[in-house]
N, C-alpha and C positions, 0 to 999 in steps of 0.2 A: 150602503153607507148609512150611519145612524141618523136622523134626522134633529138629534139633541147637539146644542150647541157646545157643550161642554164636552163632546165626545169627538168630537172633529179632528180631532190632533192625538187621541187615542191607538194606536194601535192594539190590536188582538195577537192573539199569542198563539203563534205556528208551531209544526212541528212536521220536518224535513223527515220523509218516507224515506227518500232513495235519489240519485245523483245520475245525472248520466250525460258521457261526455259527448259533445259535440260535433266542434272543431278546434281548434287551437286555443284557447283563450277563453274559449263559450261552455259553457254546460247548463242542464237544463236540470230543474230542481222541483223536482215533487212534492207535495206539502200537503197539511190538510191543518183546519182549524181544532183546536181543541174542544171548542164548544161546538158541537154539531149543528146547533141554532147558526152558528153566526159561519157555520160554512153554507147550508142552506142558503143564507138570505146571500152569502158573497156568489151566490151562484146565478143569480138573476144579472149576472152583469153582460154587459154588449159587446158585440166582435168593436176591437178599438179603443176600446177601454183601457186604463191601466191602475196601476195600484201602487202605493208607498211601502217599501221594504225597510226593516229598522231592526240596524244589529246592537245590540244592547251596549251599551257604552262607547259606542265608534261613531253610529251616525245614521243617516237616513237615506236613500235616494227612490225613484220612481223607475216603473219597470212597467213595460208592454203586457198585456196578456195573452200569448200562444195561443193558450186553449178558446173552443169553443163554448159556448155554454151546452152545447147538447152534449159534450164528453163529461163522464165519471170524473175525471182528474184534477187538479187546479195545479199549475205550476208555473214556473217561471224560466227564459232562456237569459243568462244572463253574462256578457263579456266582463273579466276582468278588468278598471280602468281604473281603479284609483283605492282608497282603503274599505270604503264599504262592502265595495263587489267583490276585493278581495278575502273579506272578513266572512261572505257568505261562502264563496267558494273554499273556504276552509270548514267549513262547520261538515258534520258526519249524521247519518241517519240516527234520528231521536234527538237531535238538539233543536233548539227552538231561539225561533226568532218573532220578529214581529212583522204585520200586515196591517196595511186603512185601505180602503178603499171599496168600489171599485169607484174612478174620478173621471173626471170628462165627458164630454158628448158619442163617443162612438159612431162608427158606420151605421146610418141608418138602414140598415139590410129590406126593410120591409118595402121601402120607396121604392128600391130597386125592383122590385117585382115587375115577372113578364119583358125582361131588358136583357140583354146580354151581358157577361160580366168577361173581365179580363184584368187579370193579374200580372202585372209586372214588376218583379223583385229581384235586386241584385245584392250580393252577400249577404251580412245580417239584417238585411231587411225584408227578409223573408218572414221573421218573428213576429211586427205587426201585422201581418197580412197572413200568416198561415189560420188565426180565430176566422177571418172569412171565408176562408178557401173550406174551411171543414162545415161550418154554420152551413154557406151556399150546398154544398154536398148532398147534407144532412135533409135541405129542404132544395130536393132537386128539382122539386116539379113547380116551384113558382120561379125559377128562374129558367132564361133562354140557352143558348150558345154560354159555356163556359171553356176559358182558355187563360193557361197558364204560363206564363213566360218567365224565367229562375236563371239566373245567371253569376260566376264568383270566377275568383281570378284564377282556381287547380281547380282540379276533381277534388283534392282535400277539402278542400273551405267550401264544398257544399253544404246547406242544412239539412239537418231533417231527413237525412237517406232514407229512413224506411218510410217517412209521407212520402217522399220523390216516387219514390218506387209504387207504393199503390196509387198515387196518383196517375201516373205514366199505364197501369195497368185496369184503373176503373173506364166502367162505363158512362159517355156521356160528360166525360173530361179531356180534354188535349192538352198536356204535360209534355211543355219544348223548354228542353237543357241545352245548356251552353257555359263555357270556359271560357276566360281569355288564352289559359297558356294548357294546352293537353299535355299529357304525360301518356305512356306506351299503355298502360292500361287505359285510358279513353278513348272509346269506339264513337261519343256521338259530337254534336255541332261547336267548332271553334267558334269564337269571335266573340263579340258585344254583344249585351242582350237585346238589344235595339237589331243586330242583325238578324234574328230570328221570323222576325217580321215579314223579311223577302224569302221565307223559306217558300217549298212548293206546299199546297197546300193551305194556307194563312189567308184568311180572309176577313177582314172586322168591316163593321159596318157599323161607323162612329155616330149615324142617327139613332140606333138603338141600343148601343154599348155605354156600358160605364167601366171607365177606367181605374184599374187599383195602383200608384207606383209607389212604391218605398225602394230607398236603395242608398250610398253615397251620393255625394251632390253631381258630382262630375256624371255618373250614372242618370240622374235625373233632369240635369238640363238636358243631355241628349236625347233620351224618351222624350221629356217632354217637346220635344221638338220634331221627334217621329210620328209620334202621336197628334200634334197639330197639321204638321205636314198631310196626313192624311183624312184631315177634316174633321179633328174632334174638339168639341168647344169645352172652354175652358170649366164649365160648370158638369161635362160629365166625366171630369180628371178628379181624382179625389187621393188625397195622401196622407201623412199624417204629419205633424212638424215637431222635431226634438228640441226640449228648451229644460231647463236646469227647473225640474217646479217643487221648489222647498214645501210650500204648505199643502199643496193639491186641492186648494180651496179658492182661489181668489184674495187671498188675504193679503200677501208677504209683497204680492207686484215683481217677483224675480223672473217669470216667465211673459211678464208684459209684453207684446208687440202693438205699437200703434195704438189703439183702440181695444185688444181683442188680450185674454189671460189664455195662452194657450191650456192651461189647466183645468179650465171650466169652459170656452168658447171651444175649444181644441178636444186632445190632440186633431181630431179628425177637421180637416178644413179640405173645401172643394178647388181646384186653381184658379179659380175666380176669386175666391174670398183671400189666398194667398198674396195673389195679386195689388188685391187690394188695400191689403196688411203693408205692401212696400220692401214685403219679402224678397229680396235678390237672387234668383235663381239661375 
C-alpha cells in the first residue's frame, strides 16, 4: 500500500491472465499488475489481508486474499452478489480492471510459532483461510500439529478440489471432509463440520492450539461452541469478520463496529476481541 496520501483511494491497473471456475456462483481470477514494481511491493502482503477491486464505471468492492505470499500467483476467489462481482465475472483474459491494497491487519502467522494450528472452514469460507493453510505449509517446521477441518452442503460446493486433494495427500497435514447431504459419488464423512471432531483419530489440545474458523454464521456459532466445549479460550479462536469496507482505510466509517474499523483493526479479530466488539454470534 502506497504510503502517499493522495494515493490511498487510487487503484492500479490489473490485468486478468485466466478464469477458473469454482463452484456455482464462485470463480477464481488470476491477475498480475501491469507495472511489475507494484506487483512486487502487492506481494509482501499477509495471510488475511484483502484488497479493493474496481471495475471501471460500475463500482468498487473488497475481496479476501486466497493466495499465499509464498505462491507466484496473486488472484482472487470471488462469488457473484450484486453488479460489481458481476461485472468481474464477465470480463475475459487481457481485460483490465483495477486493485488498492493489500488493507488490514492479517493473521499474525509468526505468533503462532511452535503451537498447533487447526483450521475450521465451512463453504466459501474456506477463501480466507486457504492464504494460511498454504503460508503454515510453506513454513512447516515452525509450526506443531496441523489439522484441517472443510465442510459445504454437496460434494459440488466444495473449494478448491485440487488444494483438497493435495492437502488430504501431503505430509504432516490431516485433511477431514465432510458434507451435509452426500451424493452416490461421495465415499467420505457426512454430517456438520463440528462432527468431524468426534471422528476416530482427532485429538486437539486447546492449551497449545490456535484456532482458524471462517464459515456461515449458523456454521460458526456451532464450532464456536465445539470448540469452547472442549477447552479453548476465546483468545486462541481467531476469524475473520465480513463488513461492507468502501474506503479500506478508516476514513468512510461504513465498517465501524463499536470502537474498532473492521478495515484497519480487522478483518482478522481474535473471539475475544469479537466479543468484545458486541459482535452477536
Amino acid at each position: 500500500m502506497s504510503s502517499r496520501p493522495d494515493q490511498l483511494y487510487l487503484p492500479k491497473l490489473a490485468v486478468l491472465d485466466r478464469v477458473v471456475d469454482e463452484i456455482a456462483e464462485v470463480r477464481t481470477f488470476y491477475w498480475h499488475f501491469e507495472d511489475p514494481a507494484e506487483q512486487a511491493a502487492f506481494k509482501r502482503f499477509k495471510p488475511g489481508q484483502f484488497a479493493q477491486v474496481s471495475l471501471f464505471g460500475i463500482g468498487e468492492f473488497p475481496a479476501s486474499l486466497p493466495p499465499s505470499p509464498t505462491e507466484d500467483e496473486t488472484f482472487f476467489t470471488i462469488r457473484t452478489v450484486g453488479s460489481c462481482t458481476s461485472a468481474l465475472h464477465a470480463l475475459k483474459p487481457g481485460d483490465q480492471f483495477g486493485v488498492r491494497g493489500p488493507y488490514g491487519n492479517g493473521f499474525p502467522m509468526d505468533a503462532y510459532a511452535g503451537r498447533d494450528l487447526v483450521f475450521v472452514a465451512g463453504g466459501i469460507g474456506l477463501i480466507p483461510l486457504r492464504s494460511c493453510i498454504i503460508y503454515a505449509m510453506a513454513h512447516r517446521e515452525q509450526y506443531g500439529r496441523i489439522q484441517i477441518f472443510y465442510g459445504a452442503k454437496s460434494p459440488t460446493e466444495l473449494m478448491y478440489l485440487s488444494d483438497l486433494k493435495q492437502w488430504e495427500k501431503a505430509a504432516g497435514i490431516e485433511c477431514h471432509l465432510t458434507v451435509d447431504r452426500a451424493d452416490p459419488s461421495w465415499q467420505g464423512h457426512t454430517g456438520v463440520v463440528g462432527s468431524l471432531f468426534k471422528q476416530d483419530g482427532v485429538n486437539l489440545d486447546p492449551a497449545k492450539t490456535t484456532a482458524f474458523v471462517c464459515g456461515p454464521p449458523i456454521m460458526f456459532r456451532f464450532v464456536i461452541q465445539d470448540l469452547k466445549g472442549m477447552g479453548f479460550e476465546d483468545h486462541n479462536i481467531v476469524s475473520t469478520l465480513e463488513r461492507y469496507m468502501k474506503c479500506g482505510v478508516g476514513k468512510c466509517g461504513h465498517c465501524c463496529i463499536g470502537v474498532a474499523y473492521v478495515c484497519v483493526d480487522g478483518p482478522v479479530f481474535t473471539f475475544e476481541q469479537i466479543r468484545k466488539l458486541g459482535e452477536e454470534i
